[in-house]
MILUMSE-71306 format. One record per atom (N, C-alpha, C): residue in three letters; x, y, z. Coordinates in steps of 0.001 Angstrom, whole numbers, padded with zeros to 6 digits, always signed. Layout:
// residues N
alaXYZ;...
// end
This chain:
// residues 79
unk+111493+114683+102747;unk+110479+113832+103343;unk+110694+112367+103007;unk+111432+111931+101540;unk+111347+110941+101566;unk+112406+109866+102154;unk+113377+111219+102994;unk+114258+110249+103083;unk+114164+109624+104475;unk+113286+110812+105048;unk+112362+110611+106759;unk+112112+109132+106158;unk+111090+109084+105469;unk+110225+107815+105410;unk+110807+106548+105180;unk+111961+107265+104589;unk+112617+105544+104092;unk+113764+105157+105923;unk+114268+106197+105909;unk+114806+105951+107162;unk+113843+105296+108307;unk+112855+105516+108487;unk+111597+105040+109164;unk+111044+103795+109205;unk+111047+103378+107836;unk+110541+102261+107201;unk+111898+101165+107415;unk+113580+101951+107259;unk+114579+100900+107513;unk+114737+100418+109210;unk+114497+101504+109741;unk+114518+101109+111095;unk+113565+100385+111786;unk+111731+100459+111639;unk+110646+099168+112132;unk+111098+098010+111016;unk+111764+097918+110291;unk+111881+096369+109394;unk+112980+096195+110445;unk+114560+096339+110481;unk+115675+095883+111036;unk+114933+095446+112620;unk+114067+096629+113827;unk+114051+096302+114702;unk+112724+094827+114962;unk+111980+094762+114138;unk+111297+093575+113924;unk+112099+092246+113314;unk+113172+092355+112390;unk+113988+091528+112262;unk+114619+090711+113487;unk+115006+091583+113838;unk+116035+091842+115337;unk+115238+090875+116903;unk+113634+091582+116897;unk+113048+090906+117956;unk+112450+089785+117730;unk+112124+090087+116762;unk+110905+088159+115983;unk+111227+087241+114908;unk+111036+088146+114492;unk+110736+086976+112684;unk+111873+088192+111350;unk+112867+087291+111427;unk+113761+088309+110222;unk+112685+088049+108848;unk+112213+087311+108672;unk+111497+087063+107415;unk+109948+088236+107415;unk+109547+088422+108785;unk+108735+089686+108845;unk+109478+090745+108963;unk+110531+090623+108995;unk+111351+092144+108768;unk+111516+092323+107752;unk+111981+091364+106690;unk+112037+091442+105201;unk+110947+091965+104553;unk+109914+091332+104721;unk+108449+091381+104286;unk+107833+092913+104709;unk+108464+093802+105677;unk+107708+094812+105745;unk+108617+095472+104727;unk+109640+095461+105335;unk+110743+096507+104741;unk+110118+096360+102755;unk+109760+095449+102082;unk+109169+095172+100705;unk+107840+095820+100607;unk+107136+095459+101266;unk+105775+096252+101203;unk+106125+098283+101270;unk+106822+098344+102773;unk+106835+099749+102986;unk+107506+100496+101385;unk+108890+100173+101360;unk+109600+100485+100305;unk+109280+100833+099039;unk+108063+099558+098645;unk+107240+099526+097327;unk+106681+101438+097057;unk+106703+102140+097628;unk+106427+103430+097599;unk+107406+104145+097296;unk+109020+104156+097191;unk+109672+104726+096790;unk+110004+103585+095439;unk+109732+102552+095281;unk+110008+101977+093831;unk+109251+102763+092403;unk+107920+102994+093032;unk+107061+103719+092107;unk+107816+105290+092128;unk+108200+105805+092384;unk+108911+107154+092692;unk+109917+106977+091949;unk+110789+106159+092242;unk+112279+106324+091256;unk+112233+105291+089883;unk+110840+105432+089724;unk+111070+104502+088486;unk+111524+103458+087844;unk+111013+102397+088919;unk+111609+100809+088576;unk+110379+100170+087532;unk+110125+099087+086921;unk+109601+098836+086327;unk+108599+098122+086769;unk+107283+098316+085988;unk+106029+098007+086937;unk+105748+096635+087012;unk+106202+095690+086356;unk+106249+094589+086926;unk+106426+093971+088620;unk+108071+094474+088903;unk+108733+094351+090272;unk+107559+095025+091187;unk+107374+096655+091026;unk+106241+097553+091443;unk+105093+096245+092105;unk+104599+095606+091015;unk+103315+094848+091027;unk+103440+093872+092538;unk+104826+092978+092004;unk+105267+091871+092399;unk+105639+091861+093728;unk+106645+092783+094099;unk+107315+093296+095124;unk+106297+092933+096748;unk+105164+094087+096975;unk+104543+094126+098155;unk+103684+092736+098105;unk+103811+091867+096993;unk+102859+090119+097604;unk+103923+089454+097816;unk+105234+089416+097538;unk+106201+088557+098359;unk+106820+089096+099701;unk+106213+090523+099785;unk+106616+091195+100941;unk+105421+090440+102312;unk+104299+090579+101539;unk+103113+089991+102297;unk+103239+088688+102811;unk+103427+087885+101928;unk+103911+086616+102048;unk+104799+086255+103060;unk+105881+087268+103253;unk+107108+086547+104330;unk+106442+087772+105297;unk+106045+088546+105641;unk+105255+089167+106634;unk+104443+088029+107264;unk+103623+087116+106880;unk+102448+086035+107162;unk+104005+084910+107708;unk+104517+084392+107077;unk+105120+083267+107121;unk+105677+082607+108442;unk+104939+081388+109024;unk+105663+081630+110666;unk+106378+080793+110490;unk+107360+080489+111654;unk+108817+079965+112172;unk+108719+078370+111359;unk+107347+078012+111557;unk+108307+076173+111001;unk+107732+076485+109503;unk+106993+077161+108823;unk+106896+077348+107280;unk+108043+077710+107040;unk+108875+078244+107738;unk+110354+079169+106708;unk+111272+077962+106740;unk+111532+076923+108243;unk+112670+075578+108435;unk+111928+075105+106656;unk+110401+074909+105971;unk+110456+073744+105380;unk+110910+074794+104480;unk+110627+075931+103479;unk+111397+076632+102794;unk+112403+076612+102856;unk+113215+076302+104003;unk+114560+076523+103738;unk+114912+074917+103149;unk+114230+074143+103969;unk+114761+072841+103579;unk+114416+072123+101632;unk+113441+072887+100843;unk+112837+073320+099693;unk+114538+073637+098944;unk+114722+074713+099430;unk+115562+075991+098857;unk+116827+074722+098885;unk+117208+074305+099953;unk+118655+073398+099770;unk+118304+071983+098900;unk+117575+071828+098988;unk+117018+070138+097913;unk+117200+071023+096761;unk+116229+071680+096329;unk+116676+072568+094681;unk+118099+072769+094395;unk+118700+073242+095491;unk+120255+073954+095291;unk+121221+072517+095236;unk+120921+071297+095936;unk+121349+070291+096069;unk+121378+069576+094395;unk+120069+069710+093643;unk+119804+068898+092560;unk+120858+069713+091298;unk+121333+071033+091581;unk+122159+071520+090271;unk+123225+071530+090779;
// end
């Protein structure tokens, strides 16, 4: 069953990637997944952490991600 689910869960993230928003494809595929993290025993921190950055880029629309990205290269620029 769990591998139904994960197969399930990889295929609506990739095909939402694919039609809209890759960053809402990311963001589900984190939330859904978070259910086999608790299962194979990752540590409950990530567990915790995992489905609010999943949420987060689920919400996130098209010109919030250009200024993130533009964030992400100034940081990467300064080291």
């Amino acid at each position: 069953r769990n591998s139904i689910s994960l197969a399930v869960a990889i295929y609506l993230s990739v095909t939402i990637a694919l039609s809209r928003n890759p960053y809402a494809g990311l963001g589900y595929f984190m939330v859904i997944t978070t259910v086999f993290l608790g299962v194979n025993g990752y540590h409950l921190i990530l567990y915790m952490i995992y489905p609010i950055i999943g949420v987060i880029l689920i919400n996130m629309k098209e010109g919030k991600s250009r200024l993130l990205d533009r964030i992400i290269n100034k940081a990467q620029n300064r080291t």
